[in-house]
C-alpha positions in Angstrom: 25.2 97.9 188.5 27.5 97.1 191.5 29.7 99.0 193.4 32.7 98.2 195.7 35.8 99.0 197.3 37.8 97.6 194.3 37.4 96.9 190.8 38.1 93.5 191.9 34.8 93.5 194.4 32.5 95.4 192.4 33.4 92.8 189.2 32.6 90.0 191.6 29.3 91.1 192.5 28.7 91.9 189.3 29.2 88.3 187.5 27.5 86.8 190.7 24.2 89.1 189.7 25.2 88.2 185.9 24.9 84.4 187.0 21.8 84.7 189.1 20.4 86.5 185.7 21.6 83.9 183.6 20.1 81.2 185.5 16.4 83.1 185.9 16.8 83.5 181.7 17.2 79.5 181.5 13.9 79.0 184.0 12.1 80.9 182.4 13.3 80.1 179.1 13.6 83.8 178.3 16.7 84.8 175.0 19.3 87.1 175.5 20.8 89.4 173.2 24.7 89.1 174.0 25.1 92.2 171.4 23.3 94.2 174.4 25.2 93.6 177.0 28.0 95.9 178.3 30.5 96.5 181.0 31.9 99.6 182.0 34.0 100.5 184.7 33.8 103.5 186.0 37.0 104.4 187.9 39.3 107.2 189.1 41.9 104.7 189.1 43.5 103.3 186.7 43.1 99.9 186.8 43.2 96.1 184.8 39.7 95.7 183.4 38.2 92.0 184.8 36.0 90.1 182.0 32.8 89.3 183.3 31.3 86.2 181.8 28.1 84.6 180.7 27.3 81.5 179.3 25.2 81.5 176.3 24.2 78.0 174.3 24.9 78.0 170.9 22.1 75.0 170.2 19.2 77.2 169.6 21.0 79.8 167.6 22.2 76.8 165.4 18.7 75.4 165.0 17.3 79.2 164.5 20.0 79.1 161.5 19.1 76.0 160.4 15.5 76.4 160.1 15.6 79.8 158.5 18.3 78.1 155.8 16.1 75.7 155.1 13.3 77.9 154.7 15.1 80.2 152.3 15.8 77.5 150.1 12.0 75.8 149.8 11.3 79.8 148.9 13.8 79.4 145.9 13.8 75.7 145.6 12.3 75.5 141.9 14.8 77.9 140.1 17.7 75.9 141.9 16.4 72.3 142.5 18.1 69.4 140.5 15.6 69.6 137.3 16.6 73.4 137.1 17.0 75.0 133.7 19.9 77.2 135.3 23.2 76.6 134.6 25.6 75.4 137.9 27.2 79.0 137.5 23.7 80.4 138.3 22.5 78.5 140.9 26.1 78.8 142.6 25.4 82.6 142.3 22.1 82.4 143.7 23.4 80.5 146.6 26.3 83.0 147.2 24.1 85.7 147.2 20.6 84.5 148.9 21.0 81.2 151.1 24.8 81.7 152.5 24.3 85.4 154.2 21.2 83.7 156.2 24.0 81.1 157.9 27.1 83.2 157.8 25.5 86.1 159.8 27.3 86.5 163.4 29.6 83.8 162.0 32.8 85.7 164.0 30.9 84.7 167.5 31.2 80.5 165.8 34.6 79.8 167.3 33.0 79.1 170.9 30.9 76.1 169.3 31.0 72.6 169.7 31.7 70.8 166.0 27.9 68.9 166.2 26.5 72.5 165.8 28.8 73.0 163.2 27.5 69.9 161.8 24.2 70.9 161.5 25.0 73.3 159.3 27.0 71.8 156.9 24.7 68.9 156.4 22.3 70.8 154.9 24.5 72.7 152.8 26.0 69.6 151.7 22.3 69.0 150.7 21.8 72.5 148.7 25.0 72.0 147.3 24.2 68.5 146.0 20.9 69.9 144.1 22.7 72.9 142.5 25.4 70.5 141.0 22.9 67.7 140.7 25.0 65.6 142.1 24.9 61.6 142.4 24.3 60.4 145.8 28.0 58.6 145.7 29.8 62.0 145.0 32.0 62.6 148.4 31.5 66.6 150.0 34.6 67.0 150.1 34.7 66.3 146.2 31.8 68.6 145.8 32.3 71.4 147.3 35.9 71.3 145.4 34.1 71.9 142.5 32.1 74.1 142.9 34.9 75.9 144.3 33.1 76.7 148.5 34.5 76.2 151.7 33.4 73.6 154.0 31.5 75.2 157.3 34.1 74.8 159.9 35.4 75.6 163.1 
């Protein structure tokens, strides 16, 4: 909390306590929950609000995604691998409805990313997407994911 003459001052102390924060988390390696963090004015005038901001890497979150994809899909690999007995229609289904909510969570907060994060991502869907269809290794993505009627992971 800071306090000042202006909304102006008070915001400026605030985002220079925000950064000193921000820096400690990054020492020590500590996560923050952007979904917890709040500003309020509190004012008797009325008065522009000022953003305060923080900078937040989007690597780790990424990876976190990543890793719990691929973990999802060794936990279902044998009813969807490439010697499944379900039919494409199936396996697309299971892969609507189990693997894509685990990377499309908090997908609104994706437009600050850089496109190699992005990447990440759609490389191993790529990979999924290739087992459901049982796809030859020539087959293009772009191709692929035509057929099967998905939208690339973009930014």
């Amino acid at each position: 909390m800071t306090v000042g003459d202006s909304v102006e001052e008070a915001t400026k102390k605030l985002q220079w306590a925000v950064d000193k924060v921000n820096k400690w988390t990054k020492t020590w390696l500590v996560k923050l929950n952007e979904a917890k963090l709040v500003h309020v004015d509190f004012t008797n005038k009325r008065c522009q609000h000022i953003l305060i901001t923080i900078k937040l890497r989007w690597k780790a979150h990424v990876k976190k995604k990543r890793e719990d994809f691929g973990l999802e899909y060794n936990k279902i690999y044998w009813p969807m691998g490439r010697r499944s007995a379900l039919s494409i229609h199936n396996n697309h289904m299971l892969y609507k409805q189990i693997l894509k909510p685990v990377w499309t969570y908090g997908i609104q907060l994706w437009e600050c990313k850089k496109q190699s994060n992005t990447d990440i991502i759609q490389r191993f869907k790529n990979k999924v997407l290739r087992n459901i269809a049982d796809a030859p290794w020539y087959m293009r993505n772009a191709e692929l994911h035509r057929e099967l009627q998905m939208e690339m992971v973009t930014n």
